[in-house]
C-alpha positions as CSV (number, residue, x, y, z in Angstrom):
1,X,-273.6,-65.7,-38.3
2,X,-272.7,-69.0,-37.8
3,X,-269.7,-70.7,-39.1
4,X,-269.3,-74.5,-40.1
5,X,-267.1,-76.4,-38.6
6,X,-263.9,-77.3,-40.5
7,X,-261.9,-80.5,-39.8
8,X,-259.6,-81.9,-41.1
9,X,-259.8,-84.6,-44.1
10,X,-257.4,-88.0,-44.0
11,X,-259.3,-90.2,-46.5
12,X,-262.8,-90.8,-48.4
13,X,-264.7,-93.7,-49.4
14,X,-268.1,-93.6,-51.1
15,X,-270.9,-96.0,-52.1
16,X,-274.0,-96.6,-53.7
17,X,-276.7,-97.9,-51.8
18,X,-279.7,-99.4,-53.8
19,X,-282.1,-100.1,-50.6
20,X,-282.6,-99.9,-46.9
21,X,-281.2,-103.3,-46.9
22,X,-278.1,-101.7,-48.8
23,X,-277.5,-99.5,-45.6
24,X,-277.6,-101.9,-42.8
25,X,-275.0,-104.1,-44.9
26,X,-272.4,-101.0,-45.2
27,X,-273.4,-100.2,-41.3
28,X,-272.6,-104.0,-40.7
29,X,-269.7,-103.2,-42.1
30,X,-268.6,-100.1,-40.6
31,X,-269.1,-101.9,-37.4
32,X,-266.9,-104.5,-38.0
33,X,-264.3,-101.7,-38.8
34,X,-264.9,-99.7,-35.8
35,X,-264.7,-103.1,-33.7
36,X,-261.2,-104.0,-35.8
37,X,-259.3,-100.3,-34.9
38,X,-260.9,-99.4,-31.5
39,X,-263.7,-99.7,-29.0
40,X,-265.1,-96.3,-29.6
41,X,-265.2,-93.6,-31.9
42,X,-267.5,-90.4,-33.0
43,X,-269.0,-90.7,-36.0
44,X,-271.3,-87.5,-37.3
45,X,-274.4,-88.6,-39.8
46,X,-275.3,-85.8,-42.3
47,X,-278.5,-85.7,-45.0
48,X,-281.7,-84.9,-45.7
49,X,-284.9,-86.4,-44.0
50,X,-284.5,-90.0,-44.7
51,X,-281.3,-90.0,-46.1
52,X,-280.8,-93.3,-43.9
53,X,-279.6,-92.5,-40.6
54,X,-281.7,-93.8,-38.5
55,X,-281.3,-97.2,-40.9
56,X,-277.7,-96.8,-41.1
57,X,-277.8,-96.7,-36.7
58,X,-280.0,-99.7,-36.8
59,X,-277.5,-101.9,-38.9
60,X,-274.6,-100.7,-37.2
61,X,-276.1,-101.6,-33.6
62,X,-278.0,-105.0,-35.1
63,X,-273.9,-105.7,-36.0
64,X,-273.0,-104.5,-32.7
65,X,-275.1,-107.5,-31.0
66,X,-277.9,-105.1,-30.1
67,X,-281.1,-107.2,-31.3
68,X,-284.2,-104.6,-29.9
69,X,-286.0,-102.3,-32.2
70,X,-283.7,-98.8,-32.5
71,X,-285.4,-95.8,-32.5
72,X,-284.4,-92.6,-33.3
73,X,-283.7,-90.3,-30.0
74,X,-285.6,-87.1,-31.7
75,X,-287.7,-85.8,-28.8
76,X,-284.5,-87.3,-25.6
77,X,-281.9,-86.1,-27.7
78,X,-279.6,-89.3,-26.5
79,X,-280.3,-92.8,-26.6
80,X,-277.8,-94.9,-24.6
81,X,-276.7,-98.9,-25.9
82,X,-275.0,-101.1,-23.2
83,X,-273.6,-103.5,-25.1
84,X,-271.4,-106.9,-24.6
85,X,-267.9,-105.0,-25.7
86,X,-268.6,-101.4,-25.5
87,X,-271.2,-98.5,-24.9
88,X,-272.9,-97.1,-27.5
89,X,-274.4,-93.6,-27.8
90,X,-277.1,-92.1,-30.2
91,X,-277.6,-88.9,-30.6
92,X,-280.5,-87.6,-32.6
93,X,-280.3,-83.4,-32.9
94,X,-282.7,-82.4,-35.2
95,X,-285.1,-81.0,-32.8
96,X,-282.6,-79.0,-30.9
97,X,-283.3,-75.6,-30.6
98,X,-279.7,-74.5,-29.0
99,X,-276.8,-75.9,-28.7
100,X,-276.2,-75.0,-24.9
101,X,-279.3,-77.8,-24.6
102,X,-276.7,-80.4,-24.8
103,X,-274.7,-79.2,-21.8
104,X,-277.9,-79.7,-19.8
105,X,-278.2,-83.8,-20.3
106,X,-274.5,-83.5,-19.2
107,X,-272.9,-84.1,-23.2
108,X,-269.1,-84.3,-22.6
109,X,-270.2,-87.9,-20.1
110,X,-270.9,-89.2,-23.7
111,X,-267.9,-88.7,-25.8
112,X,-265.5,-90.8,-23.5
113,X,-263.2,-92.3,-26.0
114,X,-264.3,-96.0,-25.0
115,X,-267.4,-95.3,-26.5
116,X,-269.1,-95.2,-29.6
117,X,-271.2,-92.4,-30.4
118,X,-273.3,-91.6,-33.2
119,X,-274.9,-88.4,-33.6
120,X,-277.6,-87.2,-36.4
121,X,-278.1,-83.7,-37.2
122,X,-274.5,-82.7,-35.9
123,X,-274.5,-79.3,-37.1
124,X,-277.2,-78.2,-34.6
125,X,-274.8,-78.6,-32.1
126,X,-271.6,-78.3,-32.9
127,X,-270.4,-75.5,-30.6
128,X,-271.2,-78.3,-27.9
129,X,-269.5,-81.3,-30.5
130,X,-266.2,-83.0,-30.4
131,X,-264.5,-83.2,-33.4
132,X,-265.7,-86.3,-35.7
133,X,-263.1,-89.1,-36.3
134,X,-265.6,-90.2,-39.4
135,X,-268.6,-88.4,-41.2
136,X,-270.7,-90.3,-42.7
137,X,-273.1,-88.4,-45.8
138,X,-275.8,-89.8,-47.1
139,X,-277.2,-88.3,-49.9
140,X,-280.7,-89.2,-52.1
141,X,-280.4,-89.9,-55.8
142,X,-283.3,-88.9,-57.9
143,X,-284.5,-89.6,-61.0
144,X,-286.6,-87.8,-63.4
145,X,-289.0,-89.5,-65.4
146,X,-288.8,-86.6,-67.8
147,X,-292.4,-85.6,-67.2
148,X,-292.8,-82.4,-65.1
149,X,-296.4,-84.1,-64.2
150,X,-294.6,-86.8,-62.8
151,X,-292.9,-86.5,-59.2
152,X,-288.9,-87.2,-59.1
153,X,-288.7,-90.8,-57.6
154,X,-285.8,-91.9,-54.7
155,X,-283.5,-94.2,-56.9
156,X,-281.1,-95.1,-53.4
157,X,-278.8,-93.4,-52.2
158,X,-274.9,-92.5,-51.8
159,X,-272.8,-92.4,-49.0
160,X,-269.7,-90.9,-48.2
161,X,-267.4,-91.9,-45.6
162,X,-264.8,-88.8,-45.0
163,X,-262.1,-89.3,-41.8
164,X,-261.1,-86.3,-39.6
165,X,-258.5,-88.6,-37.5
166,X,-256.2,-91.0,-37.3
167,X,-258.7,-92.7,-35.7
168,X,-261.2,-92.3,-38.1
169,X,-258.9,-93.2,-41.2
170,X,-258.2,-96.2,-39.8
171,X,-261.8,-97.1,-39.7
172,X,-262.6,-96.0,-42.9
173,X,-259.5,-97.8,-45.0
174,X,-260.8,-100.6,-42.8
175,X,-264.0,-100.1,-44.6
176,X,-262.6,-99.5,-48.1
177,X,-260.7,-102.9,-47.6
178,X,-264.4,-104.7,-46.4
179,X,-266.4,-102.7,-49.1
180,X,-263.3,-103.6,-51.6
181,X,-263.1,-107.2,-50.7
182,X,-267.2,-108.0,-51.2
């Protein structure tokens, strides 16, 4: 059986998030944060089929500078982001079928600590993983009209910044201080 990771939690921050446009703003803003404390940084995306992750990727690199359409890596695995200030690294693993795949594309090149990397689906690969410095969950509200007829609606979603490092603390009470600030 397969055991989930355990790391250790620093700090959490959470949101609401009304839209799509909602996400890109707080991935604008984690960018900023990740710009303010370092140059790199692994940060894990978790929740359901569009939860937001791919739209959460999309702000963050739009804030990077990165102004080309951002797809999500399903079928490469890895989709790479040379950018003015720093490399950037999306992983998308929901498609992977072992985690040993990863050591294949050469994985560990990807995690040098002067980069950024972003990875969906992390728990299909965590043997093969670093550690997070930030997890980012994003989670879909529903509401129920009442009427069992009636199917539950997406009313936005939250998110929930948790920080595994020193690192990744410093990014998200960067955040908290942006998200405060607003």
């Amino acid at each position: 059986t397969k055991r989930k990771a355990e790391f250790v939690t620093f700090m959490i921050q959470s949101r609401f998030l009304a839209d799509a446009n909602a996400t890109k703003t707080l991935a604008a803003e984690c960018a900023r944060a990740v710009k303010r404390v370092s140059q790199g940084g692994v940060i894990f995306l978790e929740g359901n089929l569009g939860a937001g992750k791919t739209t959460f990727t999309q702000g963050l690199l739009a804030a990077l500078g990165y102004s080309h359409p951002v797809k999500s890596p399903t079928y490469t695995l890895v989709e790479s982001y040379e950018l003015k200030d720093m490399q950037v690294n999306h992983f998308d693993l929901y498609r992977l079928a072992d985690p040993e795949e990863l050591e294949y594309i050469g994985v560990r090149e990807y995690f040098d600590p002067a980069m950024l990397s972003i990875v969906e689906w992390p728990e299909r690969g965590e043997a093969a993983l670093p550690a997070p410095d930030v997890t980012l969950v994003l989670a879909l509200n529903k509401h129920s009209s009442g009427d069992h007829d009636v199917a539950n609606t997406i009313q936005g979603r939250q998110a929930q910044f948790t920080a595994h490092s020193i690192k990744g603390e410093l990014i998200v009470s960067a955040l908290g201080n942006a998200l405060r600030d607003k």
